[in-house]
N, CA and C atoms as an extended XYZ file, in Angstrom:
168
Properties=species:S:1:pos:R:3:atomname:S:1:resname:S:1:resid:I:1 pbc="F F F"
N       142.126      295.896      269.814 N   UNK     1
C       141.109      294.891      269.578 CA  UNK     1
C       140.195      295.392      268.470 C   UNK     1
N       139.722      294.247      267.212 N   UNK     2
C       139.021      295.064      266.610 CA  UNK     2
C       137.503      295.099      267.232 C   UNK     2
N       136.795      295.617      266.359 N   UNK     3
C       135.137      295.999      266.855 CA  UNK     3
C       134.621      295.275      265.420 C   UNK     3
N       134.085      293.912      265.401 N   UNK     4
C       133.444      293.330      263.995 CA  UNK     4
C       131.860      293.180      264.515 C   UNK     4
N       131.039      293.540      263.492 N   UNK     5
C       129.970      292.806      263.654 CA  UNK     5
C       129.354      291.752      263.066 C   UNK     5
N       128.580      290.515      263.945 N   UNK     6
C       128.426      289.247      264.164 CA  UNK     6
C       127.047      289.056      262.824 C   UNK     6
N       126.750      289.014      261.511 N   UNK     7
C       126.031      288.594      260.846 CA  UNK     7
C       124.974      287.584      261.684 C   UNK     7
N       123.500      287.883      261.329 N   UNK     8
C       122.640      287.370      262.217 CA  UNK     8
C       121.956      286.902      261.278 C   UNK     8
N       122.754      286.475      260.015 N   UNK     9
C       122.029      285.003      259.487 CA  UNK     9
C       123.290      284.197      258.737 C   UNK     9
N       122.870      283.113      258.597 N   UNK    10
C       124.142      281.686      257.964 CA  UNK    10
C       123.836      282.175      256.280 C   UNK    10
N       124.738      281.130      256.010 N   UNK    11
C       124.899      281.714      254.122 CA  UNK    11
C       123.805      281.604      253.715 C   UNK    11
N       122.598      280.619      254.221 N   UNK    12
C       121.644      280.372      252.871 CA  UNK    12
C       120.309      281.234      253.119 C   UNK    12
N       120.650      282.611      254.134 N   UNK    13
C       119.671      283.270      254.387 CA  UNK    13
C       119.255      282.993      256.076 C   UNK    13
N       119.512      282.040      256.365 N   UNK    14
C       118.570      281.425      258.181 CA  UNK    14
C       118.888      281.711      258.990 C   UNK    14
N       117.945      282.137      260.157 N   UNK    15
C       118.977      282.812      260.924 CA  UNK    15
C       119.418      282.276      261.746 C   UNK    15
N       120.507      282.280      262.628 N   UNK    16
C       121.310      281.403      263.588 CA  UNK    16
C       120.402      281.695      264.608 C   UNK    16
N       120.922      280.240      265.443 N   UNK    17
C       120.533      279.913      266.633 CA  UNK    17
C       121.292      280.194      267.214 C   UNK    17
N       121.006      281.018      268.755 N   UNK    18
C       121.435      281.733      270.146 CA  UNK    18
C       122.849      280.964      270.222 C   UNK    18
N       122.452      279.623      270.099 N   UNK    19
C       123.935      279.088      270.424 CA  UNK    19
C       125.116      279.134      269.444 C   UNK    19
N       124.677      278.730      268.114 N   UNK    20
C       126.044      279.066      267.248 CA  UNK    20
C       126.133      280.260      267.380 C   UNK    20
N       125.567      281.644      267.595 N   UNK    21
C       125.992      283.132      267.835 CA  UNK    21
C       127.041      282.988      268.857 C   UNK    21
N       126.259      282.424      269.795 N   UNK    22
C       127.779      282.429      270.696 CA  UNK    22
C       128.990      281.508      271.105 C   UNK    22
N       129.372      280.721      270.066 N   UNK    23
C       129.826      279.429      269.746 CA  UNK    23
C       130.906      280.389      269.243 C   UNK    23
N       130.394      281.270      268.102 N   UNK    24
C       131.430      282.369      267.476 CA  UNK    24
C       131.667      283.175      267.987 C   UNK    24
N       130.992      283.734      269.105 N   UNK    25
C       131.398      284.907      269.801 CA  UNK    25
C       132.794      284.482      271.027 C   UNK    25
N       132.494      283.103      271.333 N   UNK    26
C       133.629      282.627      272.104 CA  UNK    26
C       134.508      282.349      271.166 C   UNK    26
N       134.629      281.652      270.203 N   UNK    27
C       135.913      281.048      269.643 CA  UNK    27
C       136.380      282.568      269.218 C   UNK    27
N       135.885      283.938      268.590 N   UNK    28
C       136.362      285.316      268.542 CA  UNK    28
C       137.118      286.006      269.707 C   UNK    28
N       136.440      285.714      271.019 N   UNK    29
C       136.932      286.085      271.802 CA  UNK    29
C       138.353      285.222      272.464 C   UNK    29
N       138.283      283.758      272.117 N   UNK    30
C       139.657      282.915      272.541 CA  UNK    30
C       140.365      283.742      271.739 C   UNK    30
N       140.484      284.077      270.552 N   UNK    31
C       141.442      284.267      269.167 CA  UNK    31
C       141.994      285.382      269.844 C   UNK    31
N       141.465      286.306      269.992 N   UNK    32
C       141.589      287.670      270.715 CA  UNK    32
C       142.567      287.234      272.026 C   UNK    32
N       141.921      286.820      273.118 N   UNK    33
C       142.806      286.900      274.397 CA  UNK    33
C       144.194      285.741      274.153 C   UNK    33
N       144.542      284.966      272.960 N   UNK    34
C       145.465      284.425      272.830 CA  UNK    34
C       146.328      285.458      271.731 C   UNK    34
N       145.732      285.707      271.384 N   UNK    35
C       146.674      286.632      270.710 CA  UNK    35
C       147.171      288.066      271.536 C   UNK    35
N       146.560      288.213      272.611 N   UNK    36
C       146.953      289.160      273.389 CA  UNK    36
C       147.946      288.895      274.319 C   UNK    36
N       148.149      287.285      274.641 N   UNK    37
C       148.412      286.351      275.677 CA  UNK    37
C       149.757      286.560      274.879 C   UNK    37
N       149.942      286.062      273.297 N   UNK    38
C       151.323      285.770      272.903 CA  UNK    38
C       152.011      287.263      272.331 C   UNK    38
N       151.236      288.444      272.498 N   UNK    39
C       151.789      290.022      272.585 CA  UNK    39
C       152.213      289.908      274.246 C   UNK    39
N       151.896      289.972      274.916 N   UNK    40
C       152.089      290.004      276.422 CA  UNK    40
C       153.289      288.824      276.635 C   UNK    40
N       153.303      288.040      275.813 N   UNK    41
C       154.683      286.960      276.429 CA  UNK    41
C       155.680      287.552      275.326 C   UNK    41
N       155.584      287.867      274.194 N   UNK    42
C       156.418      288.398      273.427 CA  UNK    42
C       157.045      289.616      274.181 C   UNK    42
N       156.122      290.423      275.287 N   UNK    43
C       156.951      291.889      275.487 CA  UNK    43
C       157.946      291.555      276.528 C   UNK    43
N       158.061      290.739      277.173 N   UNK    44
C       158.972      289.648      278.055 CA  UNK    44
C       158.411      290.274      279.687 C   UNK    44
N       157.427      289.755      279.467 N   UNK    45
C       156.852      290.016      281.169 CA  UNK    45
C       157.327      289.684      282.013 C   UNK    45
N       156.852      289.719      283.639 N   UNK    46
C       157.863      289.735      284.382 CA  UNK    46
C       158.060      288.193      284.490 C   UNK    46
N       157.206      287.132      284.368 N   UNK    47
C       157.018      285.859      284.745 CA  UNK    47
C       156.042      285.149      285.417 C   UNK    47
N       155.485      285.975      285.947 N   UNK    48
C       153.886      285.873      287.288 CA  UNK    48
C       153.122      285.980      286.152 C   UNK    48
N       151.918      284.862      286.337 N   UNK    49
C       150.705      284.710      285.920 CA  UNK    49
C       149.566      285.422      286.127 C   UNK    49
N       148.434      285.533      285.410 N   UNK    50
C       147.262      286.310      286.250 CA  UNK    50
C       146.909      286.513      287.787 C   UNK    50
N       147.055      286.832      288.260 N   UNK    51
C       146.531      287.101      289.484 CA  UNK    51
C       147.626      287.007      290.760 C   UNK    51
N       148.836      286.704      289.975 N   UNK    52
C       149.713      286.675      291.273 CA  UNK    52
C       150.208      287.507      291.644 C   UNK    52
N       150.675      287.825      293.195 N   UNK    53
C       150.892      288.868      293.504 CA  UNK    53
C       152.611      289.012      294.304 C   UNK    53
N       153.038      289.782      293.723 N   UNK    54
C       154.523      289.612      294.160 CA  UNK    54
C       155.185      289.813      295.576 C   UNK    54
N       155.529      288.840      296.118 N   UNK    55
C       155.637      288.625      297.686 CA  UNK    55
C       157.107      290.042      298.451 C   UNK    55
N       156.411      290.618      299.089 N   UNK    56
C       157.498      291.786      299.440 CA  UNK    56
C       157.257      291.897      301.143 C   UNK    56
């Protein structure tokens, strides 16, 4: 995962509001866990989803 840091002002100098900070901090973080999602289906997992637990 990389480590970027989040610029705490927009192009024309202003500084963002709480919410577009984290407007980008989520759509960074979707990008991330889908791209981890399609490394993890690429390595050919077993088939079980998050949290399931294999019946024995």
């Amino acid at each position: 995962m990389s480590e970027e840091t989040v610029p705490l002002t927009a192009g024309a100098g202003q500084p963002k509001g709480l919410l577009q900070q984290m407007e980008e901090l989520m759509a960074a973080l979707n990008a991330d866990l889908s791209a981890l999602d399609a490394d993890l289906q690429g390595a050919g997992g077993s088939g079980r989803g998050v949290g399931e637990v294999e019946a024995g």
